[in-house]
N, C-alpha and C positions, 0 to 999 in steps of 0.2 A: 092915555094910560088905561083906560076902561079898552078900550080898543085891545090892547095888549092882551087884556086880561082874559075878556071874550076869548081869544087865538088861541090862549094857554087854558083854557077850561076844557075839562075834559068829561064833567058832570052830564052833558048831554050827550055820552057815546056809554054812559056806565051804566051796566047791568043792574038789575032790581038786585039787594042782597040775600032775599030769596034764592033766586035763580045762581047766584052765587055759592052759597054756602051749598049748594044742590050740585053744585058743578064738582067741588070741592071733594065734597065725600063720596062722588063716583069716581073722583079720578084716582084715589088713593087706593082703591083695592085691585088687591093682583091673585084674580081667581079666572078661570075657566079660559076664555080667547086673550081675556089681558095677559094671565101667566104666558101663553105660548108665544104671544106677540114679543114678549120680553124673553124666550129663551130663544126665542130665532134670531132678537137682534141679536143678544150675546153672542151666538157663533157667527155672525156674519161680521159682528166687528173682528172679531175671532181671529177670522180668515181674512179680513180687509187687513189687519194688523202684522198679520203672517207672512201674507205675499206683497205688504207695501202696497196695496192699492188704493188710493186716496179715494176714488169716486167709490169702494164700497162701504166704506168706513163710513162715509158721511150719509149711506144709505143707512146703515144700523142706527144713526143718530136720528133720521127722521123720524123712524120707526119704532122708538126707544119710549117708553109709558115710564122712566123715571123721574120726569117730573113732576108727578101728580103726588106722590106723598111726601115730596120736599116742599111745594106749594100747600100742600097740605098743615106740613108742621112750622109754616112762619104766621101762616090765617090762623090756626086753633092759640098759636101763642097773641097773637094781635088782639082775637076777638077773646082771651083767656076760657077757650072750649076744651077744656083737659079733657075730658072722653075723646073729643075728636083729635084731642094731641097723640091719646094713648095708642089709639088705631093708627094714627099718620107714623109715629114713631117704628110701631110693631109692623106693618108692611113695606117701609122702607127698609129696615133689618131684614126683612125676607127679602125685597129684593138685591140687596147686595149680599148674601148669601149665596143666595140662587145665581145672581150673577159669576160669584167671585168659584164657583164649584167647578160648574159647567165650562167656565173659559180656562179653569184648571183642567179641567180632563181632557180639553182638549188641545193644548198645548203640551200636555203629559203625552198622548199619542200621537203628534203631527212629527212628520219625518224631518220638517222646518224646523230648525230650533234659532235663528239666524236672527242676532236684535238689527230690524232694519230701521230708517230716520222716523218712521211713520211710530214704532215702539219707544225709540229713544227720545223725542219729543213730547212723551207722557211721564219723563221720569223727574224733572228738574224744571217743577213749579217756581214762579216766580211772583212779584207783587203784580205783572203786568195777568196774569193769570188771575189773581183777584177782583181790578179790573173788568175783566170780562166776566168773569161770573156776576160780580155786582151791579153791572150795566146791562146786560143781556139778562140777567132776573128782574130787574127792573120793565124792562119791555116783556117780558115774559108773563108777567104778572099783571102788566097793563093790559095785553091781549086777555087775561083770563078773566079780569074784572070789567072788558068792554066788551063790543059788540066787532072788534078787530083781528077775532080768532084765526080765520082762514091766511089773513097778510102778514103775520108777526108768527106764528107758533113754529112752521118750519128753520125760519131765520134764527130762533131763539135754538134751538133744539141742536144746531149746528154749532151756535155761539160759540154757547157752553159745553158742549160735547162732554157726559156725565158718560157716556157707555164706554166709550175707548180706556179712560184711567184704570176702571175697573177690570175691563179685560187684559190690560197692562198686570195690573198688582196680580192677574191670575197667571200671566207669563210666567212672573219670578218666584210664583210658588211651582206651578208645573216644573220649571226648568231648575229649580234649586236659587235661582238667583234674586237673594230677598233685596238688594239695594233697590231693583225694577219695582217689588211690591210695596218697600215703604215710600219710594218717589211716586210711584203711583196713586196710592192710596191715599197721601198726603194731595195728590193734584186735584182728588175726587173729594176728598172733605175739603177744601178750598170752595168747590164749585156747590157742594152741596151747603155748607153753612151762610154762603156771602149770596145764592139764593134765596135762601130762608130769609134770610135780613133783609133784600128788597121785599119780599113777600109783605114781611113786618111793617116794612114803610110806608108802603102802596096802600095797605089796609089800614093804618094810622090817618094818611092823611086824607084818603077818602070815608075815614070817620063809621067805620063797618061797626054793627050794634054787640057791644060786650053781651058777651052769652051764659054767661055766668058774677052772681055775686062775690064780688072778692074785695078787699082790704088792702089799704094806702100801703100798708106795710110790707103786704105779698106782693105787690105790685114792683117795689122797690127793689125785691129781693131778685124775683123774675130779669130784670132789666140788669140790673147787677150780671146774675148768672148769663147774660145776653153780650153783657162787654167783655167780659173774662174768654166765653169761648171766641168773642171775633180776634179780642187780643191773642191770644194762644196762636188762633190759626195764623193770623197777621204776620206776624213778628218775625216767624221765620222765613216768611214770604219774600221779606223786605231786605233781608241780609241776603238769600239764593238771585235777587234779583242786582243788589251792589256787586253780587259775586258775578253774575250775568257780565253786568258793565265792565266790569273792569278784565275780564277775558274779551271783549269785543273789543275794547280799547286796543288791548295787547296784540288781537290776531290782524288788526287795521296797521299798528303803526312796522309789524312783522313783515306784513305784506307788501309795506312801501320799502324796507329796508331790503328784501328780497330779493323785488326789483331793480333797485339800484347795484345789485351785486352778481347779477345775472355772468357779467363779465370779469373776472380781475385778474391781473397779470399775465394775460395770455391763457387763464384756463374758463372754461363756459361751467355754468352752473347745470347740472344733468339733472338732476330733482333738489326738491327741499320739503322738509317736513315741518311743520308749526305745533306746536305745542303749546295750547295756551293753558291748561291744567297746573301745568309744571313748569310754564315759563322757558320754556327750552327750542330753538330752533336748531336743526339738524339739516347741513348743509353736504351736498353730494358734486365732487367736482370732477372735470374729466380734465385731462392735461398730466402738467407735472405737482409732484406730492406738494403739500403746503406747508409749507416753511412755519416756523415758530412767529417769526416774525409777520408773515403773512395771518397768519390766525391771530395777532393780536391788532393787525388794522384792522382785519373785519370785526373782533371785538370795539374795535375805539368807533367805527363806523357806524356799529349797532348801537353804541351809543348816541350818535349824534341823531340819531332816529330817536330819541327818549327812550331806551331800550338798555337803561343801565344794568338793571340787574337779571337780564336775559342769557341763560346758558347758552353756547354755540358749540352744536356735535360735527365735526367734522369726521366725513367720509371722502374716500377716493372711488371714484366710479371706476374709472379706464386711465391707467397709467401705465405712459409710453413704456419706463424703465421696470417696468415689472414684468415686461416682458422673458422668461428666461430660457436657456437655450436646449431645453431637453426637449421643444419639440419636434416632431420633425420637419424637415422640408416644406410638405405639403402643408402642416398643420400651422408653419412660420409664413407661407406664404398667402395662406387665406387669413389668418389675422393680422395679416400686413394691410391687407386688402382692405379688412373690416376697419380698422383703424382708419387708414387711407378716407376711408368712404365718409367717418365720424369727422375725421379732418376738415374735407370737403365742405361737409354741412356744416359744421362750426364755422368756416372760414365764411360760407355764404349769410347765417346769420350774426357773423361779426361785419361783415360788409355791408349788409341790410340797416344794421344800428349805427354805422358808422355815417351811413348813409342822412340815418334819418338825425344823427349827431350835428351834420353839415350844416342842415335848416334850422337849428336849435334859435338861431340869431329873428327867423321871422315872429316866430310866437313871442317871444321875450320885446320885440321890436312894438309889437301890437299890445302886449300889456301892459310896459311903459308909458305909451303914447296918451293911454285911457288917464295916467296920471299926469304926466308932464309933455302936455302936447307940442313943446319946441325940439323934441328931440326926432329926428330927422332921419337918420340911418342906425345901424347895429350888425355891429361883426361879433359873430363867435367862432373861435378856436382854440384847438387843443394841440399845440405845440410840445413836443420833447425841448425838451434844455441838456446838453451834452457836458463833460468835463472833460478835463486832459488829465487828470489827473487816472492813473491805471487802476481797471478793479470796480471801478463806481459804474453805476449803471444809469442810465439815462432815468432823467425825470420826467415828469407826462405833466403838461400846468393845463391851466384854462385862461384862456386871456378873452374880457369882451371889450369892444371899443364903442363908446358912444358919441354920436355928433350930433349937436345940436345946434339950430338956427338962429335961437337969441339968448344962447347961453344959458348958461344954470348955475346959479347961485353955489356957495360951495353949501350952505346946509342942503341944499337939494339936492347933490352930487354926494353929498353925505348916506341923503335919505336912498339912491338908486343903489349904491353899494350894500348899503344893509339890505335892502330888498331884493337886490340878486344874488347874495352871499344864502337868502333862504331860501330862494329859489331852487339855486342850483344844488345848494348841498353840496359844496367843493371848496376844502381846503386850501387848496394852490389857487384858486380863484382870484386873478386882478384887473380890473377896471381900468379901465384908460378913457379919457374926456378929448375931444378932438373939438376944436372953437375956432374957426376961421384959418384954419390950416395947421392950428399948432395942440404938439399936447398938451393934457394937465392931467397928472396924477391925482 
């Protein structure tokens, strides 16, 4: 256990508090090369923001001197140094001023006004964002309190990316669009406060020398004021990030259900759009129009995907009967053509799926097997079933057949039914047991 302890000590890599508290109040002020270094990052995040370019953005992040009066204002409350809070406070204010101006005026005249994934990814903070700012201030703050500066400060400075949010909330003022500024802003006091709070730790538990006389009572009051702001900033974090979950949920279980519908009735699926804000998928089909009837299998279908209360917008891409006859010759004969040609490709990837429908029996044969290793062979097919009766249209089933060597139990024969009924996802789906040459239901 002493062994342990040794590994985890970190006492003999930590800077004198001298040399700390020294580190501390030069890194807070933003006068002369500090301000410029801090207004070049601003417009390079700027323009890394602008045109989507990941590698410049993380360049501004290197480059970024707004960690120092955030590190600043978690040490001055740790070691209760109110003068040095009041400075860490007032040059952090100027610099997100300065930051939030400069990246306004310059998305007020950029001929770009265009939100790419690089801006939208700064707007809808989440708990996983607090996270990171409170584990990357944690390292953050270990580097500044040890002798680890050169191997942690870059990594941390990328972390937490404190420049991008800022230049975000200055998009949506430039641009008029305040929902960018308040997601933004909101992403940037996230990272700034849950900073500060490792700062407070770091400095707690390596025991930094209180710098001023203060009172049990002020004390109380201080840490008080300390929970209330994480609580505040927290709380909404925590709802944007269930809201996260259960939109990733949606566009997952969307996505399966999409795919399984790529085909239906003879028409191919041409696009689809997902909507997970609104719960709605918007489905584009090429063929003939879709039936009332057909739009509520795809509704029962969306269902059987867990997708009960998902809207479904159906569109028609390309239909045949919409054709009408006011064009001309020439103009009926080249959209014969073009059809023709959509035909074609639809036919080639219905016969590609079809294809790969054929083998469906080997995979399903080999994941069985992993459970019930007497089972020996597996057929799958998809059979029409006809009527005589005039008017009815053929039905499409699935039939698999399973043959096994030393037989299976009927709860086992139970168990392989329910486990291909999820598998497959198919309604008409029946099983058939084949034992020494005979069947069993």
């Amino acid at each position: 256990m002493n062994k342990l302890l040794q590994y985890l000590s970190i006492s003999r890599d930590t800077e004198s508090f001298k040399d700390i508290h020294s580190a501390v109040e030069s890194d807070i002020e933003f006068k002369g090369a500090r301000l410029w270094i801090l207004i070049f990052a601003i417009i390079l995040a700027s323009v890394g923001l602008n045109t989507n370019a990941t590698a410049v953005i993380i360049g501004a992040m290197l480059i970024s001197p707004l960690m120092g009066p955030i590190n600043g204002i978690g040490y001055s409350i740790a070691t209760y140094d109110f003068v040095l809070l009041r400075r860490s406070v007032k040059n952090l204010s100027f610099a997100i001023v300065a930051s939030l101006i400069t990246s306004t005026l310059y998305f007020a005249v950029s001929p770009v006004s265009s939100a790419y994934s690089e801006l939208l990814a700064r707007t809808s903070p989440t708990i996983y964002d607090v996270l990171i700012a409170l584990f990357g201030g944690l390292a953050g703050t270990m580097s500044l309190t040890t002798k680890l500066k050169g191997n942690v400060v870059p990594g941390v400075a990328i972390a937490t990316a404190l420049m991008p949010p800022l230049c975000t909330a200055g998009y949506g003022i430039g641009t008029g669009q305040f929902a960018f500024f308040f997601g933004a802003f909101y992403l940037f006091t996230i990272n700034t406060v849950f900073i500060g709070l490792s700062t407070i730790i770091v400095s707690q538990f390596l025991k930094f020398p209180i710098r001023s006389d203060i009172a049990d009572a002020q004390k109380k009051r201080i840490n008080h004021w300390i929970t209330a702001v994480m609580l505040v900033t927290l709380i909404p974090s925590i709802y944007f990030g269930y809201i996260l979950v259960i939109k990733e949920r949606f566009t997952d279980k969307a996505g399966r259900f999409v795919n399984a519908v790529q085909f239906f009735r003879g028409d191919y699926l041409l696009r689809n759009d997902i909507d997970a804000d609104n719960k709605r998928i918007t489905l584009i089909y090429a063929g003939h129009t879709l039936t009332p009837e057909s739009k509520a299998e795809l509704q029962k279908r969306a269902a059987a995907f867990g997708l009960d209360d998902v809207k479904l917008s159906f569109e028609q891409g390309i239909s045949f009967a919409d054709i009408t006859g006011e064009l001309s010759e020439k103009e009926m004969i080249r959209s014969q053509l073009r059809n023709l040609s959509l035909a074609l490709d639809d036919n080639h990837r219905i016969n590609d799926s079809l294809q790969q429908r054929a083998y469906t029996g080997k995979p399903l044969l080999k994941e069985l097997r992993a459970v019930f290793p007497s089972i020996s062979s597996c057929l799958f097919a998809e059979p029409y079933r006809f009527s005589i009766k005039d008017g009815d249209e053929p039905v499409k089933l699935a039939y698999v057949v399973i043959s096994s060597s030393g037989g299976l139990a009927e709860s086992e024969r139970q168990k392989v039914k329910t486990w291909l009924q999820a598998r497959l996802q198919n309604d008409t789906l029946r099983v058939v047991f084949e034992q020494g040459g005979n069947l069993l239901r």
